[in-house]
Structures are given as structure tokens and as C-alpha cells.
N, C-alpha and C positions, 0 to 999 in steps of 0.2 A: 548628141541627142537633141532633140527638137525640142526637149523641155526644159534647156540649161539654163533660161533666164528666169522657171519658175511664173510665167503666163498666165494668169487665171483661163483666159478664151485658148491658150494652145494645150494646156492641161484637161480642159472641160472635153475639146475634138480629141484630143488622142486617146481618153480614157472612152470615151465614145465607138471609136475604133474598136475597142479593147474589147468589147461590150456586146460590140455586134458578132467580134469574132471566136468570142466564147472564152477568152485567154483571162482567165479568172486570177492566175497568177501572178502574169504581169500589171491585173489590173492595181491587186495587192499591192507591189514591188512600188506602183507609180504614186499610187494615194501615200505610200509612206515618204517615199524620195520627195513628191512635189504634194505638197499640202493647200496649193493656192486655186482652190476652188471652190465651189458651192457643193461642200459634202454633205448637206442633207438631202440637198436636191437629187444627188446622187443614190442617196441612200432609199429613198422614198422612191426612185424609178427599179431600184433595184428587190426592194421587199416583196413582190412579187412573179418575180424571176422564175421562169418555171426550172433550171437549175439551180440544185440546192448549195454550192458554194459560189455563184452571185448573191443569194440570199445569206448567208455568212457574211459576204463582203458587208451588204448592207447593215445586219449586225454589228460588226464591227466599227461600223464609221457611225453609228450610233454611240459605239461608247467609248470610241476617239474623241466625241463633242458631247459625251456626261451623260449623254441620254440613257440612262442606267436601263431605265424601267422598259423602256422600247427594245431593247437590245436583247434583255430577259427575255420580253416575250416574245420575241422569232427565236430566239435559241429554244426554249418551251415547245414552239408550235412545228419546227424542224426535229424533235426530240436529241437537239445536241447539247445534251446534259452539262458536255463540263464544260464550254460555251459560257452557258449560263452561269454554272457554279463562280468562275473564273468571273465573270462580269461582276456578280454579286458580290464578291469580294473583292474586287477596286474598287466598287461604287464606295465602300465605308458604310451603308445605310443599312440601320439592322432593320429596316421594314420590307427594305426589298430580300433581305437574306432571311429574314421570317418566311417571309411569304413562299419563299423559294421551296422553304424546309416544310411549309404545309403541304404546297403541292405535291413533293413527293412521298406524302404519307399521302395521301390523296388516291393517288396511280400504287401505289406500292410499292412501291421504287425502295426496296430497303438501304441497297448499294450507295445509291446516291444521297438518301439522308443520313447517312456514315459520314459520306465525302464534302456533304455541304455543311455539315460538324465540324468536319477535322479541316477544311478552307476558312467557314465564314466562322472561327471559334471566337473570335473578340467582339463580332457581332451580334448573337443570339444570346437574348436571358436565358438564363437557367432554368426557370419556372415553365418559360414555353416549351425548352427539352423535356425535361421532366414531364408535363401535364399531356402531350403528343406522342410520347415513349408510351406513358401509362395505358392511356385508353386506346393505342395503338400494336399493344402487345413487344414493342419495339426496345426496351429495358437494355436486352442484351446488346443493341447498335450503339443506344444511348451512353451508357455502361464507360466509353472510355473517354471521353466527352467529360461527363461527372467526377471522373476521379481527376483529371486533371483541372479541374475549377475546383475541386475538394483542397487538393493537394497548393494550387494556386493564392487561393484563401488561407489556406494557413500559414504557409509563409508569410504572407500582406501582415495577418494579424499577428505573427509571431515577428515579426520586425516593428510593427509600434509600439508593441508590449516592451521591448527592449530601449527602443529612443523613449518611451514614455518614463522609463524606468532608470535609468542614466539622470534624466532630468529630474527625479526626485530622488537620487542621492545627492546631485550637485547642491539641490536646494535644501537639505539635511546639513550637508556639511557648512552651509553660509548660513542656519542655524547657529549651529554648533559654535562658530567664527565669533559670530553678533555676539552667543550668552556671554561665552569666557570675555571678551572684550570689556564688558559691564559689571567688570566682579575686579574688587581692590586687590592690593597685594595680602590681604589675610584670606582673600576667597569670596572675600561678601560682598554685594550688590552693591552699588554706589547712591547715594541718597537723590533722588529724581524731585524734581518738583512739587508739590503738593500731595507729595508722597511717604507717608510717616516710614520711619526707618525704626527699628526694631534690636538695638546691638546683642548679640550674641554671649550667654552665658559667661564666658570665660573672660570676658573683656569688662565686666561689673565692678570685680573691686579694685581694679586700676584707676576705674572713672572715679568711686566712691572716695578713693582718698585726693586723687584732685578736687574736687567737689569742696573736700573738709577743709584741704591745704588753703582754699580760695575763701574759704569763709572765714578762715583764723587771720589769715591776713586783713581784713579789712574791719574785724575786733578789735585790730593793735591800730590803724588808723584812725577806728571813731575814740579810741582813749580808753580802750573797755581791755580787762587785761580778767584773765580768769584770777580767782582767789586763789593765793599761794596757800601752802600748808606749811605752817611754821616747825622749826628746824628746832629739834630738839639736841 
């Protein structure tokens, strides 16, 4: 083949060839095999092509090089619907896939606002389905569309609800960990800095006789001895 080294200038002549002799096919086959030319150039001599699969081509090589928006509109103006729907969802861009889903409320296209739903579904808000369904009578197209963003949403929130929820047991239980760790072996809180401590009922008259034991001791120290009671 004449175009095995991939030639900008022997790619441009042969597609040229291709062009005068209507062979829209091959013209396909070559812009894919050999990519090394000026495809807008191409695409711009083509957009007015009085056959309408030259003007496809030119579509096409518009959204081989991103031209989203271009692309839409000869696929729009050829009325080759999924052409377009298809472009609008490579593009990624929910403005061109909005827009797509006005114009066929626009025409009355029910079919196709179905199908530019069920293509461009990760690119259109909900609020624009909704608000174009409504005053368009179109609920019923809408309808499946809805339930699956319903149904999608609740899953999303029914899976943070659960990792939200996982993460305040953990945090419960390293509670839990902290109190018991700050409590003696009788149960009670450990006396904290600048923190009066309060002993517990049952531990009073333990202390009270230390307390007496420690004072009688230091009676017998200063020489001080209680009065006997003489022994009869």
C-alpha cells in the first residue's frame, strides 16, 4: 500500500482520491489505519459534502480530535440521532449532553430522550430530567431514568451510613478501653492531679483506725501516755 510509511502529503493525495470518488468507506478504513494528516482540514472540506456519509466522515474526524460540540451539531443537522447521542457520551460533558436532551424535547423526539437517558445517565442532573419530563408531559420516558438514580442514591447513602457507623463503634469501644484502664484494682478512679478524690463508703473505717493507730503512736513519742485506771 502506498500509505505504509504513514506520509502526511501521500495520506492527504490518496484520501483526496478517495473523495472525488465517492468511496466513503475506504475513506473511513484510511483516516483510521493512517492518522498522519490535517483532519480538520479534512473535516471542514467535508461538512458540506452534498453526500450524507462524507458528512458523517466529517463528523467523525471531529470527534476523533475532541471537537465534541461540532460533531453534535452535523449529527443534529443530518438528523443522525445516535451519531450524536454516541458523541455526547464520549464527550464526558454534561452541557453538551443537556443540551442534546433539550433539543429533543424540543422536536419531540420521545424515543431519543429515552435513549440520551439511558447513554449520557452519569451526565445529566436529575433536576434537569425531572423539570423537562414535567412540563413536557414526558414522566413516563423519564420514569426509568429516576428510579435508577433513586435506587443509586440509596445504596451511596446506605454504604456511609454503615462505614459511618463501624467507625463509632470502634470509637465506643477505645472508650470503653480508656475508662476501665483509669479505675484501681477496687474499681475506683485513680487520684488525677489537682483533682480531689472522694474514698468510697466502705473503705472509711479502715482509714479511721489507721488514722487513730498513727496518732497514738506519736502520744507515746512526745512522753504523753493516756491515764491508767488503777487496778483494784
Amino acid at each position: 500500500s502506498v500509505q505504509n510509511e504513514n506520509i502526511a502529503a501521500v495520506n492527504e493525495a490518496y484520501n483526496e482520491v478517495l473523495v472525488d470518488e465517492e468511496e466513503y468507506e475506504l475513506l473511513r478504513q484510511s483516516i483510521d489505519e493512517h492518522d498522519n494528516f490535517d483532519q480538520i482540514a479534512l473535516a471542514r472540506k467535508l461538512e458540506k459534502h452534498e453526500l450524507l456519509e462524507f458528512r458523517r466522515v466529517s463528523s467523525y474526524l471531529y470527534k476523533k480530535n475532541k471537537r465534541f460540540a461540532q460533531s453534535v451539531r452535523l449529527s443534529k443537522e443530518d438528523q443522525m440521532y445516535k451519531d450524536a447521542i454516541d458523541t455526547a457520551a464520549e464527550s464526558k460533558d454534561s452541557e453538551i449532553a443537556e443540551e442534546l436532551l433539550k433539543f429533543f424535547v424540543n422536536i419531540t423526539d420521545k424515543e431519543c430522550f429515552c435513549a440520551t437517558l439511558y447513554t449520557c445517565y452519569d451526565l445529566i442532573r436529575p433536576d434537569i430530567v425531572m423539570e423537562l419530563a414535567w412540563r413536557n408531559q414526558l414522566l413516563d420516558f423519564a420514569m426509568p431514568y429516576m428510579i435508577q438514580y433513586v435506587h443509586e442514591s440509596y445504596n451511596r447513602l446506605n454504604e456511609l451510613d454503615e462505614r459511618t457507623k463501624s467507625k463509632e463503634d470502634e470509637a465506643g469501644d477505645d472508650d470503653d478501653e480508656t475508662q476501665s484502664n483509669m479505675l484501681d484494682a477496687l474499681g475506683n478512679p485513680y487520684m488525677l492531679a489537682n483533682t480531689p478524690y472522694m474514698p468510697q463508703q466502705h473503705q472509711m473505717p479502715q482509714q479511721m483506725q489507721y488514722m487513730q493507730q498513727q496518732q497514738y503512736m506519736q502520744q507515746q513519742q512526745q512522753g504523753f501516755m493516756p491515764p491508767q485506771h488503777p487496778h483494784y
